[in-house]
C-alpha positions, 0 to 999 in steps of 0.5 A, a space after each residue: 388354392 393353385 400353387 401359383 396363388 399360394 406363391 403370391 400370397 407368401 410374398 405379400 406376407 413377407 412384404 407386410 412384415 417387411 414393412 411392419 419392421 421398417 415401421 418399427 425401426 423407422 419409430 425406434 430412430 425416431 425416438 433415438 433422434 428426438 432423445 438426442 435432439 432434446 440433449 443438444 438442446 439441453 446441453 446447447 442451453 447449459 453451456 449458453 447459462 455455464 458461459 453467461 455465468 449463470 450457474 456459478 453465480 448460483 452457486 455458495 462461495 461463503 455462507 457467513 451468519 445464514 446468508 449466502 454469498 456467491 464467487 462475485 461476492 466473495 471476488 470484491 474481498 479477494 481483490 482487497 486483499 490482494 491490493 493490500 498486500 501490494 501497498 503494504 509492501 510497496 510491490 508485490 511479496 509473491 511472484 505474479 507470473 506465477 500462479 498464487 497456488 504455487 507459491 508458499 505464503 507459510 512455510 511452517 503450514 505449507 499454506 500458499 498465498 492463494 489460500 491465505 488470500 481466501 482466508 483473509 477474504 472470507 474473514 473480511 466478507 464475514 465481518 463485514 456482514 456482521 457489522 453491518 447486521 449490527 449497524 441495521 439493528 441499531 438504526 445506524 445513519 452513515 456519518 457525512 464523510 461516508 455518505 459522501 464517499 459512498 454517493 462519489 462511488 455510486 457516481 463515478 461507476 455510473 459515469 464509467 458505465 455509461 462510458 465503457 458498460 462494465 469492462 470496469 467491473 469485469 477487470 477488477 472484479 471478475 466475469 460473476 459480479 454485476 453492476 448492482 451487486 457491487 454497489 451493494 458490497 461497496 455500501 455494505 463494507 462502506 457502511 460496516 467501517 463508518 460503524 466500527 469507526 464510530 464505534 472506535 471513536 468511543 473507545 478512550 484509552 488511560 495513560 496507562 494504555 499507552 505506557 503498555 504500548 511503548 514497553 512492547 514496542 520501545 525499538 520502535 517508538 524511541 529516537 536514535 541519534 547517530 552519525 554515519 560514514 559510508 564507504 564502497 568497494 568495487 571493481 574498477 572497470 575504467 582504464 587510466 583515462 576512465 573509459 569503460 572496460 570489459 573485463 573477465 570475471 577473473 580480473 572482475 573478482 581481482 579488482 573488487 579484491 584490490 578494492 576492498 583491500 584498500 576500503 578496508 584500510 581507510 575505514 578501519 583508519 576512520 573507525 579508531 580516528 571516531 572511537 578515540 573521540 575524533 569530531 565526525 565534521 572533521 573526519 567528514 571533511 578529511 575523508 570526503 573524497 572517499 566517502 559515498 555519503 555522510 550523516 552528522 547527528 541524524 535523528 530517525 525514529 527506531 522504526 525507520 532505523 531497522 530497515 537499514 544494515 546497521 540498524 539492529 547495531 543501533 538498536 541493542 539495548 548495550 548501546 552506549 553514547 560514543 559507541 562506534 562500529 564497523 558494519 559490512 555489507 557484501 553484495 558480491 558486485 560491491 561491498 559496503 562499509 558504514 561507520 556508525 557512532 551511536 550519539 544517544 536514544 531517547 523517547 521523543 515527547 517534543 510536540 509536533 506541528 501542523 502548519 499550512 504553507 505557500 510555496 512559492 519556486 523561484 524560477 532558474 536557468 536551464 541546466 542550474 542546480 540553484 536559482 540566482 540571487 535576483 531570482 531568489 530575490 523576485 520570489 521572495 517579493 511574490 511570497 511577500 506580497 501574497 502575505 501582504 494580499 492575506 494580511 489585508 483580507 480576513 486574515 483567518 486560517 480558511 483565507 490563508 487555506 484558500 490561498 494556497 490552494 490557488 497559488 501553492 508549487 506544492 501541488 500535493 499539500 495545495 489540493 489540502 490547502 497547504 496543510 502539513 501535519 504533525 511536522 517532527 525534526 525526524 519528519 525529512 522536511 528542509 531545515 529552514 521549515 522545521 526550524 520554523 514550525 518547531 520553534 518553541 515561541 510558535 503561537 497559533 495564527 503566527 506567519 513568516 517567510 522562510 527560504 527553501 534550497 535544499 528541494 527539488 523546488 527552490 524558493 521560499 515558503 510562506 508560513 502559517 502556524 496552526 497549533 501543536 500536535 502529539 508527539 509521534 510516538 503517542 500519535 504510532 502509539 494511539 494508531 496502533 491501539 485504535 487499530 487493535 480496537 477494531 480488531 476487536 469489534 471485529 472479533 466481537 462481531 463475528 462471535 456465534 457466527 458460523 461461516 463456512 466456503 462453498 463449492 463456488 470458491 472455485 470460480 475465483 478469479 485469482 493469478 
């Protein structure tokens, strides 16, 4: 082979061997690419499921007696204790800018609300499985009542659904809870309380239940009766023709002082009047011009009693009728002084009442705080003759029920058919109507018309006696025990049950 042949054949093998590792590297990009390609499909389709929620709706959040519970599951109950937390309180007891993770609900534990609001809801999801398992097992049929609210539910998600899809169910309930699955939890916890209820119903507890009850809980089942004298020191800041002033908060804290100086020196004047025996409408009427507000002979339970500055004074046991004290009270803005007499305590065993009522307002002219005499005079001719119009009718408590709903002011008892329960002297009702209802010769079916000033609707009531109620220390007595019955059936419930979170706690949705 001559040289030049030799050459050429050199470079047509290194041009095949160029080309066999083109070949090669074009099949190892190849293989890079697709491997690469079928990770961004994967993942592309991970996050599509991750954000449709998906994956955390498979995830265990409780696992309660064998059965699985997901983050919606476990969202309906953390909600209803969140919820509850905010009737009981009547506002919020923790900060709700505020994340509940940082914010300490024991300080003893270190517990943080959020953490007590899993407990309470894991506990609740729990229970209720269990009661309903029990329920199941015993052919357990709702009651009409719970049908009833369970089918208004069921109706009035349908109707919210169908107007705004599931923008209801995602605000209350969180991104993982589905039409279906609510419907599923509200029957189930629907159908375990109508089976503890019933439960519950069965339960009749002894005199002697009682009698325990009150020994327990005396403070807050007896009746106080006392009279108070409010007094308030604060800073003047008005000049000599009561135009506002700003002062300095020198002059602020100089006034306040000069203020209390003179409070102080009034009431210790009332204190020793009242303490050597002096008629509280007397010293009422004598320092009415300094007084902020007055009580004569207010009777209040010893639960509503404790909420207030003086209520512990009012509750010790040391207690004796014409005790009077001195209690202050010191805002830094203002200071308050209430003279307390203490006039007696008793248990209260006097029955209440349940009544209905009509009430009928009596018009009044613009800007006046009590309707004219005519005014008075043309409602009472309207109370009159819808007495008359029932009267002349069947005359029964279902009639008189639906006249009240059709022509009652009262709106909130009207939706009831005017009905009131269990009307007590300490109940806050105008005077005129508890006189009426608590009235010893009332007999079941009696009728009347009474006068109402003292509301914010002026006019008269007309009266319908249905029959005596308990006292309320036995109806707080008998809501309490059947409270601490269904405790029990809970505790009863759950026996043997193992429960246990999961990692899908973590997809709560929570403040």
């Amino acid at each position: 082979m001559s040289a030049s042949q030799e050459k050429k054949a050199r470079e047509r093998a290194e041009r095949e061997e160029k080309r066999l590792q083109q070949e090669k590297a074009d099949r190892r990009a190849m293989t890079l690419y697709t491997v690469v390609g079928a990770v961004v499909v994967l993942a592309a389709i991970v996050m599509m499921v991750w954000s449709s929620g998906g994956i955390q709706r498979g995830m265990t959040a409780v696992e309660a007696g064998g059965e699985k519970f997901n983050a919606g599951d476990l969202q309906y109950y953390f909600s209803g204790a969140y919820n509850r937390q905010r009737d009981s309180y009547g506002m919020f007891p923790f900060n709700t800018t505020v994340s509940l993770k940082d914010q300490v609900y024991d300080q003893e534990t270190g517990q943080s609300w959020h953490d007590y609001l899993v407990d309470q809801a894991v506990h609740s999801l729990a229970a209720d499985t269990a009661l309903a398992k029990r329920a199941a097992s015993e052919g357990y049929t709702l009651s009409e009542a719970a049908q009833r609210e369970l089918d208004e539910y069921t109706t009035q998600l349908k109707n919210s659904r169908l107007v705004n899809g599931d923008q209801f169910i995602r605000a209350n309930y969180g991104p993982y809870m589905s039409f279906d699955q609510l419907l599923g939890l509200v029957q189930r916890e629907i159908t375990a309380s109508d089976y503890a209820e019933a439960q519950a119903d069965k339960i009749d507890h002894p005199k002697a239940d009682y009698d325990a009850y009150y020994s327990e809980h005396s403070n807050e089942l007896d009746t106080l009766t006392f009279s108070l004298f409010a007094f308030q020191a604060r800073a003047n800041a008005t000049d000599a023709d009561g135009n506002p002033v700003q002062l300095t908060p020198e002059a602020t804290a100089a006034a306040l002082e000069e203020s209390k100086a003179e409070q102080s020196a009034l009431v210790q004047e009332l204190l020793d009047k009242l303490s050597g025996g002096a008629d509280p409408s007397a010293l009422e009427e004598e320092y009415g011009d300094d007084l902020i507000s007055t009580i004569q002979s207010r009777s209040a339970m010893g639960s509503t009693v404790s909420q207030y500055t003086y209520g512990d004074w009012l509750l010790d046991a040391a207690r004796r009728p014409g005790d009077a004290e001195l209690i202050e009270s010191d805002t830094g803005s203002a200071c308050y002084y209430y003279v307390v007499l203490f006039e007696g305590r008793e248990l209260d065993k006097t029955p209440t009442a349940n009544i209905r009522h009509i009430l009928v307002g009596a018009e009044r002219d613009s800007g006046a705080d009590q309707p004219t005499q005519a005014q008075y005079d043309a409602a009472y001719q309207e109370a009159q003759d819808l007495l008359d119009e029932w009267k002349a009718g069947q005359a029964t408590e279902d009639s008189f029920a639906a006249l009240a709903t059709e022509h009652s002011a009262d709106t909130g008892s009207a939706q009831n058919g005017g009905l009131m329960e269990s009307v007590s002297a300490t109940a806050g009702y105008v005077q005129t109507f508890t006189d009426w209802a608590l009235d010893p010769s009332r007999r079941p079916g009696d009728t009347g018309i009474v006068q109402n000033t003292g509301s914010s609707t002026k006019g008269w009531h007309i009266m319908y006696y249905v029959g005596e109620n308990d006292p309320i220390w036995e109806q707080v007595a008998a809501a309490q025990l059947r409270n601490q019955d269904l405790e029990n059936l809970d505790a009863q419930a759950l026996e043997g049950m193992s429960v246990s979170t999961g990692t899908g706690v973590k997809f709560l949705t929570t403040p």
